[in-house]
C-alpha positions in Angstrom: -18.9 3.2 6.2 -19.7 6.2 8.5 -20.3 4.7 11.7 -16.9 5.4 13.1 -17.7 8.9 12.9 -20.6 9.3 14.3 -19.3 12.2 17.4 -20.1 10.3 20.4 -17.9 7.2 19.2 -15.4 9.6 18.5 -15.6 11.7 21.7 -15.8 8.3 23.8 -12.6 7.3 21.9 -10.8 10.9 22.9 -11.7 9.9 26.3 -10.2 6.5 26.5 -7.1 7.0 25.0 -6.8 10.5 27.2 -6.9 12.9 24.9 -9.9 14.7 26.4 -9.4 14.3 30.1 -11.7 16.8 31.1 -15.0 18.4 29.7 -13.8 20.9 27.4 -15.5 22.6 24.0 -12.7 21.4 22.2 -13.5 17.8 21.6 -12.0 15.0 19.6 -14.4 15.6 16.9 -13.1 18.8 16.4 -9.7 17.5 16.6 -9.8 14.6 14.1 -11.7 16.7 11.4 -9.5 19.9 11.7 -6.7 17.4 10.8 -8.4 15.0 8.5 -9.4 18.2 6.5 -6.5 19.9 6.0 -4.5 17.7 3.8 -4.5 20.4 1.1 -2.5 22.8 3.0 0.7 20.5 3.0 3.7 21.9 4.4 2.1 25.4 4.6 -0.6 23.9 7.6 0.2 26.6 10.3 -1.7 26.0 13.9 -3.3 29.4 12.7 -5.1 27.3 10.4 -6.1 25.4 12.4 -7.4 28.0 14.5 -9.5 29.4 11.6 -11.2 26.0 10.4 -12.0 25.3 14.0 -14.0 28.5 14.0 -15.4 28.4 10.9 -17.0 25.0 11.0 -17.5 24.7 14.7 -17.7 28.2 16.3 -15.0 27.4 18.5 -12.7 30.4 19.7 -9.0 28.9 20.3 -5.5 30.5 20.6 -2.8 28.8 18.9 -0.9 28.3 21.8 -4.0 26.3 23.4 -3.5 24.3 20.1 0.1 23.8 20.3 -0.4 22.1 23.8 -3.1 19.8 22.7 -0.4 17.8 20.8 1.1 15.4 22.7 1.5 11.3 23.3 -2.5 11.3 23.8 -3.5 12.9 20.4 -1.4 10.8 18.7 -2.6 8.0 20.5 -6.2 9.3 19.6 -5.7 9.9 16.0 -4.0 6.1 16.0 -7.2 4.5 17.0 -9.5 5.9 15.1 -7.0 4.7 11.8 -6.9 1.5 13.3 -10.5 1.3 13.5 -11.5 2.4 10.0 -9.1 0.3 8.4 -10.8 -2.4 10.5 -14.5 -1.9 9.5 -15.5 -4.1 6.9 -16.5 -2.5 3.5 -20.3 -3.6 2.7 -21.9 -3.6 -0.7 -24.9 -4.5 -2.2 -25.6 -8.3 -1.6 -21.9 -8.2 -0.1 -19.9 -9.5 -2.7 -17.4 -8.1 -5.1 -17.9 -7.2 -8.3 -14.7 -8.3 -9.4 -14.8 -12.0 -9.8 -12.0 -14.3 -9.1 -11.1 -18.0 -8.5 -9.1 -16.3 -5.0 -10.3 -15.3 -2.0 -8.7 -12.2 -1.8 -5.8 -10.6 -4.0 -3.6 -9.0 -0.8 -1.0 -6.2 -1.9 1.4 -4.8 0.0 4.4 -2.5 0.1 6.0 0.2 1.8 6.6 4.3 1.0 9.3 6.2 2.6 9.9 9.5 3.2 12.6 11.8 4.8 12.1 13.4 8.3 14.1 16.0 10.2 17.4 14.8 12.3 15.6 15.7 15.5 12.8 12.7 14.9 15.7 10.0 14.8 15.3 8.7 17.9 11.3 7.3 17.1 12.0 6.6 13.1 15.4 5.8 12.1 16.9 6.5 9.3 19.6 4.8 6.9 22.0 7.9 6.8 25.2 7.5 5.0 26.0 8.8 1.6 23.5 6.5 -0.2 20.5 8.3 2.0 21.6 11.1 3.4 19.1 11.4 6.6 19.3 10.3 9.8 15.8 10.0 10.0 12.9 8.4 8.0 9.3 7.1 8.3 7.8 4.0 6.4 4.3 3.3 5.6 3.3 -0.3 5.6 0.2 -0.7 3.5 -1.4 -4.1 2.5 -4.9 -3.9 1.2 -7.3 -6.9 -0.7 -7.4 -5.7 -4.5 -10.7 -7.7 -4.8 -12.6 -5.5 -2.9 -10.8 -2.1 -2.1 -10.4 -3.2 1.6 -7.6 -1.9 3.3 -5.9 -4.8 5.6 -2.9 -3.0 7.4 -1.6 0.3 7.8 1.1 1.0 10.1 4.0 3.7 10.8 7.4 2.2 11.3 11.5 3.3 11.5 12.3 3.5 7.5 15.4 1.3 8.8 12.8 -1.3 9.2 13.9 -4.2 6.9 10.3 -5.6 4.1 11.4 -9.1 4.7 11.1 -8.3 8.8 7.5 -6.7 8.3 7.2 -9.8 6.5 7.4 -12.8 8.4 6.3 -10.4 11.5 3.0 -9.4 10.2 2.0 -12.2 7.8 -1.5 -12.5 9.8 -4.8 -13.6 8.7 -4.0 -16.0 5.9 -7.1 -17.6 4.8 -7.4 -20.4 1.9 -7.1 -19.3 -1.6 -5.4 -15.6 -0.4 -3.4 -14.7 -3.3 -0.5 -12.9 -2.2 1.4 -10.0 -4.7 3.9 -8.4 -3.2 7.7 -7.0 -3.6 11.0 -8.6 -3.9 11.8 -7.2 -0.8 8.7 -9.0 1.4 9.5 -12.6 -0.3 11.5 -14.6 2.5 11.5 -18.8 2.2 9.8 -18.3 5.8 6.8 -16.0 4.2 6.7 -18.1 1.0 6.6 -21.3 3.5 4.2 -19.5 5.7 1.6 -18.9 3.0 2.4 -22.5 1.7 1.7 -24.4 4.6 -2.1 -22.6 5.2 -3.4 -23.7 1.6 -2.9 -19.9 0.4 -0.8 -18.6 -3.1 1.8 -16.4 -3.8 3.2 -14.9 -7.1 6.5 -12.9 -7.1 9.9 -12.4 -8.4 12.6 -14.4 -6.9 15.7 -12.0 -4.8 18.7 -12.8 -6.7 20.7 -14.3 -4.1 17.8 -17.3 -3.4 18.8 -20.9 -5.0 16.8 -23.1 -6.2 17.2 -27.0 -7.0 16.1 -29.3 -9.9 14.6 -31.7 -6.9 14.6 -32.3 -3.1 17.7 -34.0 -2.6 20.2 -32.6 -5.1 23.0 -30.3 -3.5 23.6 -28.2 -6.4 21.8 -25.5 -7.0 20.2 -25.3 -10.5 22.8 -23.5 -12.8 20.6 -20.3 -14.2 23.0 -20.3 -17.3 22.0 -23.2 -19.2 17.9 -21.1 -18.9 19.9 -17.9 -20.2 21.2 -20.0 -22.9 18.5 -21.8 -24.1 16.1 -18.7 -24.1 18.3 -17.4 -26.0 19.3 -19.7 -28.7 15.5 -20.7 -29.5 14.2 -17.3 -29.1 11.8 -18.0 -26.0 9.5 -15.5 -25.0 10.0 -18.0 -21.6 10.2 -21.1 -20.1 8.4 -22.8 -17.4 10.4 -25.1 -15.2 9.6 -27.2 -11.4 11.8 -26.6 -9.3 12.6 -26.6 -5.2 13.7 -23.4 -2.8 15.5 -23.2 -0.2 18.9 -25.7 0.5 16.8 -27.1 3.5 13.2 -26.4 3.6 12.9 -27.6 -0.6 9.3 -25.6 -1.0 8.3 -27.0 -4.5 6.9 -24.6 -6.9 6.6 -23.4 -10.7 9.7 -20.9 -12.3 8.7 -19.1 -15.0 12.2 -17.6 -16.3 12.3 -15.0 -19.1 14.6 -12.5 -20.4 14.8 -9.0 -19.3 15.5 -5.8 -21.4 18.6 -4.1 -21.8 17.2 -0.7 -20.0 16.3 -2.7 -17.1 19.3 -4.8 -17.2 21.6 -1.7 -16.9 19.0 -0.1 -14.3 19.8 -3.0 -11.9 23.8 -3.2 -12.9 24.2 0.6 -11.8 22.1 0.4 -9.0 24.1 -2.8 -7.9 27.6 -1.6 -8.7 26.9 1.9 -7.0 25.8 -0.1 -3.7 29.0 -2.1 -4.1 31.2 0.5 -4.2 29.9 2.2 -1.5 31.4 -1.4 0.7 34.2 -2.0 -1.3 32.8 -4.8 -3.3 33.0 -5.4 -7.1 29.5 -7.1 -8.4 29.9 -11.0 -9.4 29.2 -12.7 -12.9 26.8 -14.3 -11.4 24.7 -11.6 -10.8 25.0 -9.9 -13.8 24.0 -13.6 -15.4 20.4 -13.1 -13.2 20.1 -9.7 -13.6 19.6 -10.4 -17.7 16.6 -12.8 -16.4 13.0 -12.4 -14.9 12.1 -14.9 -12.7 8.7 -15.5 -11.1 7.5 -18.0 -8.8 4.6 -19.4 -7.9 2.7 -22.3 -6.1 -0.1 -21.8 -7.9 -1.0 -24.7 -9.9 -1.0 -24.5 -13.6 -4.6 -25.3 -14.2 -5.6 -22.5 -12.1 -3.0 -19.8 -13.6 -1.2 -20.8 -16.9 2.6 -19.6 -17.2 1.3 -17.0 -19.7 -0.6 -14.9 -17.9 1.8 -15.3 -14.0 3.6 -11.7 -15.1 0.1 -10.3 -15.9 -1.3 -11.1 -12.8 2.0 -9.7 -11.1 1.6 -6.6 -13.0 -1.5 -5.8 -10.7 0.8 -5.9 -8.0 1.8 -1.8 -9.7 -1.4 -0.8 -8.4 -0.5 0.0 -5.0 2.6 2.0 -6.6 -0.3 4.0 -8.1 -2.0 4.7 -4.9 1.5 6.4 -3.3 1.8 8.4 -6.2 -1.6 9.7 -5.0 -1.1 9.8 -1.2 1.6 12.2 -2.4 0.1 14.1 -4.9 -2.8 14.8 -3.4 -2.9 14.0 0.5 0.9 15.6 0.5 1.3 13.0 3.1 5.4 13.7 3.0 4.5 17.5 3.3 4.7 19.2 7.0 6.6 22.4 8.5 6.6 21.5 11.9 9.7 20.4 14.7 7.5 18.5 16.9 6.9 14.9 16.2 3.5 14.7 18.1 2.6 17.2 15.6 3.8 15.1 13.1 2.6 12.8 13.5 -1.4 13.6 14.5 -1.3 15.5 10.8 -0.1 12.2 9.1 -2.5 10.0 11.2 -5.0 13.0 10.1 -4.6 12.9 6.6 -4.2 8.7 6.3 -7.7 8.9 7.9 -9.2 10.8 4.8 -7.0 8.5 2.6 -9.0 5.5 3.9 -12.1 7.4 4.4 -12.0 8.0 0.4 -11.0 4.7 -0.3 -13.7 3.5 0.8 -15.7 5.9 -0.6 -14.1 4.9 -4.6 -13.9 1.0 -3.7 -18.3 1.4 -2.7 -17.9 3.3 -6.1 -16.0 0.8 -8.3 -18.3 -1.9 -7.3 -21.3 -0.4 -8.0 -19.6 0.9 -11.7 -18.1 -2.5 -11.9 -21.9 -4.0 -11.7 -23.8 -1.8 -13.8 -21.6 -0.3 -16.6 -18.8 -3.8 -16.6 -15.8 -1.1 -16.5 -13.5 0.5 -13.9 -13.0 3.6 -12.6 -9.8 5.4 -12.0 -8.3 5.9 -8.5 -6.3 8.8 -9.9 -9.1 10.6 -11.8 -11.3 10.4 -7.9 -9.0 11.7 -5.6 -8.4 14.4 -8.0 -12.3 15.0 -8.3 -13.0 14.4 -4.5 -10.9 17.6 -3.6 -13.4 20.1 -4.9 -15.7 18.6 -3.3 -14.1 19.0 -0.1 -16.6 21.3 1.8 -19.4 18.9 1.0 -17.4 15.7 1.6 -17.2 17.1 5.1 -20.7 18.3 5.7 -22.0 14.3 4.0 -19.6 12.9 7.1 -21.2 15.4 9.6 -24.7 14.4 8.6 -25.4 10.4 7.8 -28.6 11.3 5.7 -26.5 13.9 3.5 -23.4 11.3 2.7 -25.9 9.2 1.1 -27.2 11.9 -0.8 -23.3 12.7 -2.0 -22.8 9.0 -2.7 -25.7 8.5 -5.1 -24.8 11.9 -6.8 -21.2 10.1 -6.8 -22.7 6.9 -8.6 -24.6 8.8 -11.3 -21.4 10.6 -12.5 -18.3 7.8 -11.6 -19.1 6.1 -14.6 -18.8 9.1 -17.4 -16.2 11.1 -15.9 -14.0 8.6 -13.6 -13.3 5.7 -16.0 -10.3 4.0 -16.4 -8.5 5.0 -19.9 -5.8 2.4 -21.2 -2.8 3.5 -21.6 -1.0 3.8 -25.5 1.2 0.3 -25.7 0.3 -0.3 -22.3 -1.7 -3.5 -21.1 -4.9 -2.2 -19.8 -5.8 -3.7 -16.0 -9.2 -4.9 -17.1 -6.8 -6.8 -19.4 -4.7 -8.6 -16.1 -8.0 -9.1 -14.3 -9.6 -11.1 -16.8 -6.5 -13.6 -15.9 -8.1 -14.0 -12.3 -11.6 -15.1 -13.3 
C-alpha cells in the first residue's frame, strides 16, 4: 500500500515526466505531499501556504514566486502519474481475499461528479453553458471502483460536456467473467449492455426511457408499457417480472422487472423533463409521462442467481458511490480552489484525489479486517471524518514504512467501536443489500 511513496520512486517519477529537470532541494516528494496535504485549506490554499508547510516539514526555504513557476504542464503531468499509479496497485489483504462474499467476481461502480470552473479554463474542460448551466466551463470526475474489495479501477479528469454513455462504451475495459456491473442511467448504452453481454459478465440498471424493448426477436412492435402500468395497477403489484428483448436490431434478451414509482419521484422527473423541454421548444409526450410513473430494471442476470425481489436491492448499492462524492466534497473540498491558473488547478485536484485514494485504501484494508473479525461494516463517512485529526501523523506513518503500520494497527483496534456502520431509521441497511450477493 505504501510502496508508491517511497521518495526515490517518487523523485525518479519527477524526473521522467520532467518535472525536476535538474538537481534541486525542491523535489517531487516535497511537491506531491505539500499538495496531497493541504486538502483542508480548500479555496483559502495560498502558495504562502505552501511556502510554510514546505518549511515546516522539510526545512526547505522557498519564495512564492519560485513556487508559482513550478506549476506548469510537467507538475501536472507528475502529479497525473503518481494517481494513475496508486489507483493501479492492487490492494492486498490477509490471505488476499475479500471479506465480503459474493457469487461475482467483482461488483464495479461507476459514475461521474461535476463541478463548475472559471470561464478562463474553457478551452481544456468545456462546459454546457446556457441558461440550464450557466458556465462555460466544467470538470468531470470519472470514478469506477470494485465494491467487493474497495479497489479503485478508474479515475480520470474529463470536459463536463463529456457525454456518460461516451465514457461508456470508450472505457468499458477489463471485463472479466462474473463482473457485475451497477452503474447510472446515463452509462447504459445497447452497445455497453451488449459489450458486457458478449464477455460472460452482468449488468443491473434502470432502463433510459427512450430504449424499446420487444416481447421476442422478431416482432416489430415494441412492447406497449401501458398494458404493465395497467396491470400493476389493477392487481395491486408490488412488480412484475417479464422476458423481453432490446434493441430494434441487436434483440439482447434479458429479464424486466417493472414496478411503480411514487408520486414525489414521478413529479421530480415530470418537472425536470418539462423544464428541459421548454428550454427547446418542445412539450413532453404521454408517453413519457406513462414511463415516468414506472421503474424499470434490467438485467441478464439469471434468476437462479438473483431473484426479481432482491434486483432493486442490489441496485441500491449502486448509491454508494453517491456517498463517496458527498465526501470528496465535504472533506477533500475537491471543488474548492482560488486560483486563475489551470496548472494550478489542476496539480491541487490531482493532489488532493491522491490522499482520496491513499485513504481509501487505508478504510477498504480497514473494512476487511472489521468485516472478518467483528462480521459488521464500517462507515466511509464516519473515517474520513476521523482521518483528518489525524492528519499530522497520517503523514509522518507515509514518511516512515515502520510507523504506518504502527497507525494501521492502532486504526484496527478502534475501526470497529467508533467507525461502524449505523442503519438508518426506515431505511434498508447495506449489510441488508449485501446479503442479496452471497
Amino acid at each position: 500500500m505504501n510502496s508508491i511513496f517511497d521518495s526515490d520512486n517518487i523523485n525518479s517519477m519527477a524526473r521522467e515526466s520532467g518535472f525536476c529537470i535538474r538537481k534541486s532541494k525542491f523535489d517531487g516528494f516535497q511537491f506531491l505531499f505539500s499538495l496531497m496535504f493541504a486538502y483542508h485549506r480548500g479555496k483559502h490554499f495560498s502558495l504562502l501556504d505552501m511556502a510554510s508547510f514546505l518549511y515546516r516539514d522539510f526545512r526547505l526555504k522557498i519564495t512564492k514566486q519560485s513556487l508559482h513557476l513550478r506549476f506548469n504542464a510537467s507538475a501536472v503531468r507528475f502529479l497525473k502519474n503518481c494517481l494513475d499509479l496508486l489507483v493501479s496497485e492492487k490492494i492486498r489483504y490477509k490471505g488476499d481475499s475479500n471479506a465480503l462474499k459474493s457469487k461475482f467476481n467483482r461488483i464495479r461502480i461507476k459514475d461521474s461528479t461535476k463541478f463548475a470552473l472559471p470561464a478562463s479554463f474553457s478551452s481544456k474542460y468545456k462546459g454546457y453553458g446556457g441558461v440550464l448551466h450557466n458556465s462555460s466551463s466544467m470538470i468531470s470526475i470519472q470514478y469506477e471502483y470494485d465494491f467487493l474489495s474497495g479497489q479503485s479501477l478508474d479515475l480520470r479528469l474529463t470536459e463536463g460536456v463529456l457525454n456518460d454513455q461516451s465514457d461508456s462504451s470508450d472505457f468499458t475495459h477489463d471485463i472479466r467473467e462474473s463482473d457485475l456491473f451497477l452503474r447510472d442511467l446515463g452509462y447504459c448504452t445497447l452497445k455497453f449492455m451488449s459489450m458486457v453481454d458478449s464477455a460472460k459478465a452482468f449488468f443491473v440498471n434502470r432502463l433510459a426511457p427512450k430504449t424499446n424493448f420487444y416481447p421476442d426477436k422478431n416482432s416489430k412492435d415494441p412492447v406497449d408499457i401501458r398494458k404493465y402500468l395497467h396491470k400493476l395497477k389493477k392487481y395491486g403489484l408490488d412488480f412484475m417480472e417479464v422476458e423481453v428483448f432490446l434493441g430494434k436490431k441487436e434483440r439482447l434478451p434479458v429479464r424486466a422487472v417493472v414496478s411503480l414509482t411514487d408520486e414525489d419521484t414521478y413529479q421530480k422527473r415530470l418537472r425536470k423533463t418539462e423544464k428541459q423541454a421548454r428550454s427547446t421548444g418542445n412539450v413532453v409526450s404521454e408517453a413519457f409521462k406513462t414511463r415516468a410513473r414506472l421503474n424499470i430494471m434490467v438485467t441478464n442476470v439469471p434468476s437462479e442467481m438473483l431473484d426479481a425481489q432482491n434486483i432493486r436491492k442490489v441496485y441500491s448499492i449502486r448509491w454508494q458511490i453517491e456517498l463517496l462524492f458527498k465526501v470528496w466534497k465535504s472533506q477533500a473540498t475537491i471543488h474548492e480552489f482560488n486560483t486563475s491558473n489551470i496548472h494550478r488547478f489542476e496539480c491541487q485536484l490531482y493532489g488532493k484525489l491522491i490522499w482520496i485514494v491513499l485513504n481509501l485504501n487505508i478504510f477498504n484494508w480497514l473494512q476487511q479486517r472489521v468485516l472478518s473479525k467483528n462480521k459488521h461494516l464500517c462507515s466511509v463517512w464516519k473515517y474520513f471524518k476521523f482521518i483528518l485529526n489525524l492528519s499530522d501523523r497520517l503523514m509522518e506513518a507515509i514518511k516512515t514504512p515502520r510507523k504506518i503500520i504502527v497507525l494501521m494497527d492502532d486504526l484496527t483496534e478502534i475501526a470497529s467501536k467508533i467507525l461502524k456502520l449505523e442503519k438508518k431509521k426506515d431505511k434498508m441497511s447495506l449489510n441488508q443489500q449485501i446479503k442479496c450477493l452471497a
